[in-house]
C-alpha angles and dihedrals in degrees: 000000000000108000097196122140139168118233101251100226128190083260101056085044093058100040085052090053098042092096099048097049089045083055088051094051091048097043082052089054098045092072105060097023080065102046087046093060092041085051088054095047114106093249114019120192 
C-alpha cells in the first residue's frame, strides 16, 4: 500500500466549506426573504 498523503492547510479547509456555508447563508435568508413577498401579496393568509 501506497502511504502518500497531501499536507490539509486553512486554505484547503475553507475552499472545501465554501459551499455549505453558502447553503447556510442562503437557508437564513429563505426565511425572510419568503414571508416578505407573502406579506406583499394582495391577500395574504
Amino acid at each position: 500500500m501506497l502511504n502518500t498523503y497531501k499536507e490539509l492547510s486553512y486554505k484547503k479547509i475553507f475552499l472545501f466549506w465554501i459551499p455549505l456555508a453558502s447553503t447556510w447563508l442562503m437557508m437564513a435568508a429563505e426565511g425572510p426573504f419568503l414571508a416578505a413577498i407573502i406579506a406583499r401579496l394582495a391577500d395574504p393568509k
